[in-house]
N, C-alpha and C positions, 0 to 999 in steps of 0.2 A: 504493500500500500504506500507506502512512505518513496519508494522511487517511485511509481508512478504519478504519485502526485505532487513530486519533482519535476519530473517533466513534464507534467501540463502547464506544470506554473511556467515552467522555462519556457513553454513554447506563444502560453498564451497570457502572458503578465502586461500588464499596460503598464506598468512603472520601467520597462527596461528602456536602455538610451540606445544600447546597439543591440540588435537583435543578433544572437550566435548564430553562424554561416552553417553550422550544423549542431545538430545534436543527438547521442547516440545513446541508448539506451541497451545498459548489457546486464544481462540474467544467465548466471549460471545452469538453472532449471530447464526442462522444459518448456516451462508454464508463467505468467506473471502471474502475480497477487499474493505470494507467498502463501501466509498462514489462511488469507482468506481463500476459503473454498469449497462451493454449494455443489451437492452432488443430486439428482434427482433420479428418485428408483421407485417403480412402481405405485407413482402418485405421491410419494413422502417428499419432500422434501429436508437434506438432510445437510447439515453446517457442522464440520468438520473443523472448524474454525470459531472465531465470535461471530457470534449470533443478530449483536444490534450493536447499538450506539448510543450514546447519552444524547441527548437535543440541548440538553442545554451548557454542552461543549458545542459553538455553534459550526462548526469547522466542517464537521461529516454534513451537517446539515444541508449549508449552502454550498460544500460542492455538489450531492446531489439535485440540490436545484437548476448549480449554474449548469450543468449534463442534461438537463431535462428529464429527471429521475422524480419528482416531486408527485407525480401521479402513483409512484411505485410505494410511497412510504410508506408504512401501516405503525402503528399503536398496539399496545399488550392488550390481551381482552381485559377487559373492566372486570368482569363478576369475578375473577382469579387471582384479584391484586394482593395475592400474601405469599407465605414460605413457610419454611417448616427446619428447623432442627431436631436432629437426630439425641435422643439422650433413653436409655435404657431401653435400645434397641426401638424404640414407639419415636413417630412424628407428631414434632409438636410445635404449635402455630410462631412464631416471632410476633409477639406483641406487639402490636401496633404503636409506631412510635418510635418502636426503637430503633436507634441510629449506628449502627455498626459497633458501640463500645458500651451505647449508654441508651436510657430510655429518656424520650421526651416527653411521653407520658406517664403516671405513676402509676393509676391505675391498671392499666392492661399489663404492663410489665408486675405489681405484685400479685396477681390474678393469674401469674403465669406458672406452670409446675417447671418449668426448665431450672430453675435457681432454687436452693432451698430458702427456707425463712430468715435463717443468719447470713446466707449470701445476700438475699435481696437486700438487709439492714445495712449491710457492709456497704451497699451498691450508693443506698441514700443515705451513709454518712459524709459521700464524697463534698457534700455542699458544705462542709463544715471544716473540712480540712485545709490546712494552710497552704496558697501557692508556693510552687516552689519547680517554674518552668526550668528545663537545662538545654546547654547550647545545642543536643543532639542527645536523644534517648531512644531507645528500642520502646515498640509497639507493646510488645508484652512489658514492658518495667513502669511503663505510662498506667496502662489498665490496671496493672498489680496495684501501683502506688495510688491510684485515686477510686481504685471499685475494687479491687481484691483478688484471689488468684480464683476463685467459681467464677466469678465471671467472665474473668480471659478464657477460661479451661472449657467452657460450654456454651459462652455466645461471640465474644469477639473471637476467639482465634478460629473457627470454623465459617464468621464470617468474611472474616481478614481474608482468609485463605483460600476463599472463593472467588477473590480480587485479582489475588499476587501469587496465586499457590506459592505462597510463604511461609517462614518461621519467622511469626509474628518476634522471638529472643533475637533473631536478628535484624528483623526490618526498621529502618530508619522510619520516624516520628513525624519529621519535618519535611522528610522529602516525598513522604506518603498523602498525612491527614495533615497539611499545617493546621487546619481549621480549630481540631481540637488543642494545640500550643496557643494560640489565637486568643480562647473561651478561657482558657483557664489564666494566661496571662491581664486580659480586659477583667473578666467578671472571677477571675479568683474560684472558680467551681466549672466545670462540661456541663453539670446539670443545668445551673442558672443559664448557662449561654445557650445552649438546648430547648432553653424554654422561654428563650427570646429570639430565636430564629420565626424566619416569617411559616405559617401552620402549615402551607402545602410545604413545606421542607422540611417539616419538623416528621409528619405521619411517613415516618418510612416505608410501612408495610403495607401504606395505603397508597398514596400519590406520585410517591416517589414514582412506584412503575410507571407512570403516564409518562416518566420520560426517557423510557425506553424504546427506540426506533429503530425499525428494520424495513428489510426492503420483500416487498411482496414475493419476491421468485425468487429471493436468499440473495448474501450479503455477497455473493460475485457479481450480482448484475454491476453492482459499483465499478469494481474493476475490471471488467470485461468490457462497461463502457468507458471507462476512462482509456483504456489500451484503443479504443473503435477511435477517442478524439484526437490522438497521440499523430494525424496524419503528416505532420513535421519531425516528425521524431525515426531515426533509424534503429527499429526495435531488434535486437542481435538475443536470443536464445540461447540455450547449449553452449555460450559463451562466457566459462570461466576467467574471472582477473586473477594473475600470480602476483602481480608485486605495482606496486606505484614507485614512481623516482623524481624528483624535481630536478630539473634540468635547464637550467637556464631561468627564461619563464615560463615555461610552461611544464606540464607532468607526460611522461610519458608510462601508458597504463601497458605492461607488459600482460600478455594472454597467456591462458595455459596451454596454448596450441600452437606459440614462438613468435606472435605477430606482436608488434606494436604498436599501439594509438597515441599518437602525439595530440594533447590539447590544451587547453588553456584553462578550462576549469571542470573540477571533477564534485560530483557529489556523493559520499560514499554513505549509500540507506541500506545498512545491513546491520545485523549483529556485532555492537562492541568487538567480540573476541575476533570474528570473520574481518572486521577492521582492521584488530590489531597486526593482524598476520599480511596485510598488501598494506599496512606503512611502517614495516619494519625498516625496513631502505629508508625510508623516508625521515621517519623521526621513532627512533628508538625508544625516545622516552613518551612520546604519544604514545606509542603501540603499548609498551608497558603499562601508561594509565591505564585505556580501554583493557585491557587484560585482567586487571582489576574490577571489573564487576562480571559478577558472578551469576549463572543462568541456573534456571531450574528446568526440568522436563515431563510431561506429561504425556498422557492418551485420553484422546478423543472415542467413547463407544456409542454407536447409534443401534437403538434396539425398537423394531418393531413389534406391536403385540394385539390383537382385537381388545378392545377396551371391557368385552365380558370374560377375560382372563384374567386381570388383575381387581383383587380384591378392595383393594382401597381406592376409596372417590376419588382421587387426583385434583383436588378442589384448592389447587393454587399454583405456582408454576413451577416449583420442585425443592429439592431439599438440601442442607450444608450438613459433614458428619465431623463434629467435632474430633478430634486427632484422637482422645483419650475412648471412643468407643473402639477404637484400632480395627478399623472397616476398612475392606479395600477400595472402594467408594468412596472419592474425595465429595462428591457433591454427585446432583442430579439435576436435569432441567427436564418437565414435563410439557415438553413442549407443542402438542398441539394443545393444549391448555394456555401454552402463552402467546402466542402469535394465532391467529387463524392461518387457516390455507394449508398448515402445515405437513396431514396427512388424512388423508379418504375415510371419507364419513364410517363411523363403526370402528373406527383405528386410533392407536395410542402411539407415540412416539416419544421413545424416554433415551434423554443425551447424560452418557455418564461420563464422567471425569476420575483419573487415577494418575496418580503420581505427585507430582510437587514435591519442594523442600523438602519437607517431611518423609516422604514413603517414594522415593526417588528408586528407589532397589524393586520395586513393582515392574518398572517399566523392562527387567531382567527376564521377567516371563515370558511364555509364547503366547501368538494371538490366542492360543486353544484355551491353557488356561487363567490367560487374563480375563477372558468371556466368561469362563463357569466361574472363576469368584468373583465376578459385578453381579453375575447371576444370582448367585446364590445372596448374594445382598438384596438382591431386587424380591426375590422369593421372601426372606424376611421381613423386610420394613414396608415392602407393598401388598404383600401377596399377591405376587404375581404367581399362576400357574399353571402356564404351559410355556414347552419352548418358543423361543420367538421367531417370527415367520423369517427375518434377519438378522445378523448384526453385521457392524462394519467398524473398523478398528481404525484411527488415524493414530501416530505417534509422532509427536513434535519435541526430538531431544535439542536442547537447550535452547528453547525459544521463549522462555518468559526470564526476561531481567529481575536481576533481585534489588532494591532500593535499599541496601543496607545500611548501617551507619557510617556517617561521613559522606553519602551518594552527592547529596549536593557541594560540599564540599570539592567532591572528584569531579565532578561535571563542571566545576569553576576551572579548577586547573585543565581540562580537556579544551576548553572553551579557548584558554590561553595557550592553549600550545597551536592550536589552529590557526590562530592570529598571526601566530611566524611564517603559516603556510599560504602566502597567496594563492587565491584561486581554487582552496581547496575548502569544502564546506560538508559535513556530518548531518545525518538523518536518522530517526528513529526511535522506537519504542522504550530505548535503554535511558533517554535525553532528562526528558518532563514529563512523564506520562504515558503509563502502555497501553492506553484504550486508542480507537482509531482515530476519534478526532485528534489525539496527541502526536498522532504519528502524522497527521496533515498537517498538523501547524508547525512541526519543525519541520516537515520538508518545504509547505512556504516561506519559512525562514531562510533557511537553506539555499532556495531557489532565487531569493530577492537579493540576498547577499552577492552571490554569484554575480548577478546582474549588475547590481548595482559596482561591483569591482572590476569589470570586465572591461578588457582594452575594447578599440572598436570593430575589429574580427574576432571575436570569440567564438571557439567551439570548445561542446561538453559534453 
């Protein structure tokens, strides 16, 4: 996502002064769109990738408009807006309200069986306790210190980890939720600031999903029309980079098949680590930054099922399994529950997720019996009971960035080592942010810079 949407901006930006004499567009893959990828089987529609978008990152928004995709965009069903966490093997609602760490409402959060009675007391003595923000704190040492270790251990870290498939002991604070350093810093409590947020912000369980957006025929049609508007762009495939070199002015992008491309400005929208390895020539000590942040891996499983084989209503859009139940099932999305269209009337379609930070040694398994233990989870916590007319297994090893401590930190120095680099400008999920509008706004960055630094023949 993040190169292509490099290069539209390159090709079709009204702030550039010289427009580049070319511009070349290379993918190792067969395929663009990397992680995003809709596959369609027997009327399902199936996302092997993310699924939607936030709206109000407005980024994915408006370039599906500026494409003429705005007719494609659909909304979560309304009567489905809730979740469920997993705790004594039973799903149970997320309180309405609650906000990834904390509730914003009191009542449906003490009304809830997830937390015991002393946990919950713990949860509301946060408003009394004394601030005490620090320059950089782990996800888990925040929750510990202001609501206690139940409730990291059964609501935030299963939801955290449905975000970043992360270990909340190592995710950076600041470079995740600043929002909550923010509340606790202003109002001295997350509760009180929680409970001064405007109200469609605050009902998580409720509103919040209205601002999840997806594209009616699955989240490829994006890229597959972005790649249709690319008709300035020399799209190159099957086309491995080995190494970058600055030469003079310009870089010269060695292939892994001996050729090389001399140009003037390069964009590199890949994986930190896949970085660091084609600017080792270049800048040693860049490579080494990016080398330093740390990827986790996952699998994507799509299960089809008649919706009169599973025992449980599916009456919200699926489920997070806290670490300490030790499931192999990091999470679930019921997804023709969340989106319509999704799969042929009479039909269920349930997205599991395995692996992350956590349970990274999962992904060691075969497709055979990675299936029969989601299976055997989904038999469990849904009763589900027959086999399923499908499944399909994607594995993405190390494709979600980890926001550790110090990330922002590291991304200052990246920033500045780039600055030595004329002409050469970073893309991606690892930057600000790993949902897809994040991955558009720094390749627009990305894209403008370029432009704007460019002699007046530039090619990219």
């Amino acid at each position: 996502m993040s190169g292509l949407a490099a290069a539209y901006r390159l090709q079709s930006s009204a702030v550039r002064k010289y427009p580049p004499s070319e511009i070349q567009l290379l993918e190792a893959s067969d395929r663009l769109g990397g992680i995003v990828q809709t596959k369609h089987q027997d009327g399902f529609v199936l996302e092997n990738g993310p699924d939607c978008f936030l709206s109000e990152k407005p980024a994915t928004l408006n370039l599906c408009e500026e494409l003429g995709l705005g007719g494609q965009l659909i909304n979560t069903r309304f009567e489905n807006r809730r979740s469920f966490i997993v705790r004594g093997g039973k799903l149970h609602p997320i309180p309405k309200g609650f906000y990834l760490i904390a509730p914003a409402k009191l009542r449906p959060f003490l009304g809830s069986p997830l937390l015991s009675w002393p946990g919950k007391w713990r949860v509301l003595w946060e408003s009394l306790l004394p601030a005490h923000a620090k320059e950089d704190e782990s996800l888990a040492d925040f929750v510990r210190r202001r609501f206690g270790q139940e409730n990291l251990d059964w609501m935030a870290q299963p939801l955290l980890a449905g975000i970043y498939a992360a270990d909340p002991e190592a995710l950076s604070l600041r470079a995740t939720f600043p929002q909550f350093v923010e509340m606790e810093e202003k109002f001295g409590s997350v509760l009180v600031g929680l409970k001064k947020r405007d109200e469609a912000t605050q009902q998580a369980s409720g509103a919040r999903y209205s601002l999840f957006t997806a594209l009616r025929d699955g989240m490829q049609t994006l890229t597959d029309q972005l790649k249709q508007q690319l008709t300035s762009v020399r799209i190159r495939t099957n086309t491995a980079v080995k190494a970058l070199e600055r030469r003079n002015d310009s870089w010269s992008v060695e292939l892994a098949n001996g050729e090389h491309v001399e140009t003037d400005g390069v964009c590199l929208a890949l994986p930190a680590h896949q970085a660091a390895k084609l600017l080792q020539r270049a800048d040693p000590i860049l490579a080494g930054l990016l080398e330093e942040i740390p990827y986790s891996s996952s699998a994507t499983l799509n299960f089809a099922f008649k919706e009169g084989d599973i025992a449980h209503p599916l009456d919200g859009f699926g489920f997070v399994t806290p670490s300490k139940e030790r499931r192999t099932t990091l999470a679930c999305t019921f997804v023709h529950r969340k989106f319509p269209g999704r799969a042929p009337l009479g039909m269920a379609l349930l997205r599991a997720f395995v692996g992350g930070a956590l349970q990274e040694e999962l992904l060691q398994l075969d497709d055979q019996e990675l299936e029969r233990r989601v299976l055997a989870d989904l038999k469990d916590l849904l009763g589900v009971r027959s086999a399923p007319i499908f499944c399909t297994i994607t594995r993405w090893p190390r494709a979600m960035p980890q926001y550790t401590l110090g990330h922002i930190q590291r991304i200052l120095k990246i920033e500045e080592a780039v600055l030595r680099l004329p002409g050469l400008q970073l893309a991606g999920n690892w930057l600000r942010g790993v949902g897809l509008p994040d991955c558009i706004d720094s390749a627009n960055r990305a894209a403008t810079r370029l432009l704007e630094s460019a002699p007046a023949h530039q090619s990219a």
